[in-house]
N, C-alpha and C positions, 0 to 999 in steps of 0.2 A: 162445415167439416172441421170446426174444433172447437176444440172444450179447454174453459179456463179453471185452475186450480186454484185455491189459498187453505194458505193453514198460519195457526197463531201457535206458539211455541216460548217455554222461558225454559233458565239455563237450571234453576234451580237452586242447592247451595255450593258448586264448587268454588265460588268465590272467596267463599268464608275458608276455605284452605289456602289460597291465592294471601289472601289478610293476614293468618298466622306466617306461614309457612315465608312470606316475605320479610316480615319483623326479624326473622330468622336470619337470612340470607342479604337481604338489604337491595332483591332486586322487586319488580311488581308482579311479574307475572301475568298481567293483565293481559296481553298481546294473547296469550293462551285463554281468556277469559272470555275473550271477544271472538278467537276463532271458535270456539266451542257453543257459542251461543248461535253464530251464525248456522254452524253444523249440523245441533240442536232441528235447527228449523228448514233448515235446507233438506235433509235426511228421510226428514216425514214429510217435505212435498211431494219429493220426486218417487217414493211409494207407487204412487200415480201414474207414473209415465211422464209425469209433469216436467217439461223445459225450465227451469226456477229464471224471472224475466226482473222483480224488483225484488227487496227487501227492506221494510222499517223496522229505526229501533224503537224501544220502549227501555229506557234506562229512567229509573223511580227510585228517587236514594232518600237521606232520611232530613240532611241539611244538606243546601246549595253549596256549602264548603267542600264539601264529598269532591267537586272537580276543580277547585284550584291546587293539589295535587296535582301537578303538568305530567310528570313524570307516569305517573301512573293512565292521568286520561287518554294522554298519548296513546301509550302504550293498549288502551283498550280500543281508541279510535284507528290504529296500529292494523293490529289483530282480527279487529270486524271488517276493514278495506279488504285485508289479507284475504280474508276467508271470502267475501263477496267474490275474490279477483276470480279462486282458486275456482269456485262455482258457476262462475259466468254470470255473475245479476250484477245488475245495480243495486246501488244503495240509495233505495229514495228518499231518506232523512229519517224524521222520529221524533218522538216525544221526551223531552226531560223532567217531569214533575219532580217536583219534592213534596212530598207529603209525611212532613213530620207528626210523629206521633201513632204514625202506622208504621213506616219503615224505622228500622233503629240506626239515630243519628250516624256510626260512623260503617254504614252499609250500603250497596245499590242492589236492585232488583233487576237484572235483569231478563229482558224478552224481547220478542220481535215477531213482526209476521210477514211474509211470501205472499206472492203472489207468480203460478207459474202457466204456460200454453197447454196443452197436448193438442197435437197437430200432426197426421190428420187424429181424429177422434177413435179410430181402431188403435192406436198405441195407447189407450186408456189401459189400467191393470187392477182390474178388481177380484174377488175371489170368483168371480162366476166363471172364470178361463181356469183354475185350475182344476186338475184329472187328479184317475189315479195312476200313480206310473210315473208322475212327474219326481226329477231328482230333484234334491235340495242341496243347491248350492251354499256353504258355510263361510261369508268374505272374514279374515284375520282383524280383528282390532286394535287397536294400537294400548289398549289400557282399559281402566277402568268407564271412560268414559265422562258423562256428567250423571248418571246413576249409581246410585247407593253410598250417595258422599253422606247422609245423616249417621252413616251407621261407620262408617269408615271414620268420621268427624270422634264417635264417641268411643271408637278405638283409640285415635290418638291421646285421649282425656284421661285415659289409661293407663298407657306405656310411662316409664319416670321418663325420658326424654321427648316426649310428646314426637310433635313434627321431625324433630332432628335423627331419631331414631333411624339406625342404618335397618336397613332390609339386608338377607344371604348376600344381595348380590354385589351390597354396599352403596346404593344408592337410598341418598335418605327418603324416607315415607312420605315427607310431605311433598315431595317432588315429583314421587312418583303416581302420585296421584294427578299432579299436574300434567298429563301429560295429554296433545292434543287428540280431537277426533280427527278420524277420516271422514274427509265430503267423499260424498260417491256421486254428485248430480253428473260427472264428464262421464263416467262410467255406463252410468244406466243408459244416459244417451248414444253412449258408443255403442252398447249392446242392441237397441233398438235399430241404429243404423244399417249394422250386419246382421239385421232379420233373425236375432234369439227371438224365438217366440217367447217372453216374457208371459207364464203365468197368475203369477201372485210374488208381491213383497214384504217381508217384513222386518221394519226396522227394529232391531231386540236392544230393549232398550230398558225400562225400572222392573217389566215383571222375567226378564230374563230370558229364557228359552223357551217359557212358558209361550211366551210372544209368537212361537211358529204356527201355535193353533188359532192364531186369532179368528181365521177365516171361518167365516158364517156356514160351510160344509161341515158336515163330519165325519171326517177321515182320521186316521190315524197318522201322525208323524212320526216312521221309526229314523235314529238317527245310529248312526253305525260308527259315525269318526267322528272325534272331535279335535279341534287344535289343545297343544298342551296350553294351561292358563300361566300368564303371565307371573311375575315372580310375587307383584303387588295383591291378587285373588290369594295367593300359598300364604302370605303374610297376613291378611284379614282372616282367612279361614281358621287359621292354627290361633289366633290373639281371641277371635269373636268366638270362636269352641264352637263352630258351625260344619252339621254335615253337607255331603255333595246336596240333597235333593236341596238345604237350603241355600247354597251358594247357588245352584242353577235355575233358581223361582228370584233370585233377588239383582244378580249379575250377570254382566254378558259373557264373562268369563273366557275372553278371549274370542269372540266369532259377537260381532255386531250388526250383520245384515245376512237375512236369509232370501234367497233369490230359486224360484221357482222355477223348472222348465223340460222340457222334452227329453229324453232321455236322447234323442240325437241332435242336440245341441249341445252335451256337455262340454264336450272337447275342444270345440268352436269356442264357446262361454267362456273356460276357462285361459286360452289362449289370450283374449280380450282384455281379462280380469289381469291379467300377468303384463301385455304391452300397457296398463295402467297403473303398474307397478304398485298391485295389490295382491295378496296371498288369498287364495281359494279351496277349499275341502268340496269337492264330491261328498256327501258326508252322510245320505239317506232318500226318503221317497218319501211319497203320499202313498197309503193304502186303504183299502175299505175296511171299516169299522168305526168306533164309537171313537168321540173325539179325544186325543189324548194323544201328548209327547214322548214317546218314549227314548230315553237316552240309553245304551244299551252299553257302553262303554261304565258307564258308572251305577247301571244298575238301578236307575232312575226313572220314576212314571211320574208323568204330570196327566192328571184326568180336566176335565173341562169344567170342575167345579172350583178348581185353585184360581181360574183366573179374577 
């Protein structure tokens, strides 16, 4: 009566902001490098249902120099305990290669991979439990994420004061890019414990909101609410000369995990989502029809050929 998860996961390039934006500041940033990576990976287990039980890393840099930097390794070794604590796994070690000549010498790579329970095997959560009628739950994000740093990276290459560039609100850009994920693995498991019928999840993540239809049904996703996006999405969109439909196909734009469920579980759901001191939208439904997102606040359709 259970079924075991894994999933393999890297962080991508928020690093290479962490790099700049530290040269800058003179701190490392890593501690956020390491929780994002873990997050990264935890985020897409627990999709599942999944308990998350171990994690390895996979750090691949370009020369073995890369970690006599203490301050920094620290700081990443820091960050990835953090993030294990926050999720409840172990961290069962990892691999360090250096493979010069593929990674560039003063860079790491990293990634990692989970391993999680689902226990009993009814708390599994694939698309085949979702209806129509089901609300869609919208969790708040904390930022950008670790998606859409290539295009954010060649904004900065842009601005005259690159990283340092104050944003409205006055926090500089390359910080605010830094900023961490939210683990939701205590989350899902809370919810599961107080009997949300947990439909379908989706972690929204490079293709954006797009991400709601991934399910192998074809329904329609209308969405009715969104959170306002963060100050750092207003400052790429106006610099990149980008409309909504492409800031909502490329970012999560402020809502990172979409969560599926009975329309008499909302309240219950939400309730949960708040004693875990996370932000929730009620924010739309599954309906019958051809598969496709539609954001109705921004006037927005995603058809099922964008993905």
């Amino acid at each position: 009566n259970i079924l075991m998860a894994s999933v393999i996961e890297g962080l991508g390039t928020k690093n290479l902001v962490a790099d700049i934006t530290g040269k800058i500041t003179g701190k490392s940033y890593y501690d956020i490098i390491g929780h994002d990576t873990v997050a990264t990976i935890i985020n897409d287990l627990i999709t599942v249902g999944a308990k998350p039980l171990t994690v390895n890393a996979y750090w691949a840099v370009g020369q073995s120099d890369w970690f006599k930097n203490t301050k920094r390794t620290k700081d990443l070794i820091r960050g990835w305990q953090s993030a294990c604590n926050i999720a409840g796994v172990t961290w069962g070690g990892g691999e360090t290669p250096t493979l010069k000549g593929i990674i560039q010498e003063e860079s790491i790579d990293l990634a990692g991979s989970a391993v999680g329970i689902i226990s009993p095997k009814k708390n599994l959560i694939t698309d085949k439990k979702l209806k129509i009628g089901d609300r869609i739950l919208l969790l708040k994000s904390n930022g950008i994420n670790a998606n859409g740093l290539s295009l954010a990276r060649a904004i900065a290459k842009n601005l005259p004061k690159g990283y340092k560039t104050l944003l409205p609100n006055g926090k500089m850009y390359g910080e605010a890019l830094l900023t961490k994920t939210n683990i939701y693995a205590n989350l899902i498991q809370d919810l599961q414990k107080n009997n949300i019928d947990i439909h379908y999840i989706s972690n929204i993540t490079g293709h954006g909101l797009r991400k709601i239809m991934r399910a192998r049904s074809n329904y329609t996703y209308i969405i009715e609410k969104i959170f306002d996006p963060q100050e750092i999405f207003k400052f790429i969109q106006e610099h990149a000369n980008l409309n909504d439909y492409e800031m909502y196909q490329t970012f999560n734009m402020g809502m990172d995990y979409a969560i599926f469920i009975p329309e008499k579980d909302v309240e219950k759901a939400q309730k949960i989502i708040k004693k875990n001191k996370f932000q929730s939208l009620d924010a739309g439904y599954v309906e019958k029809g051809k598969k496709q997102v539609i954001i109705r606040p921004k006037n927005v359709v995603f058809g099922d050929k964008t993905l």
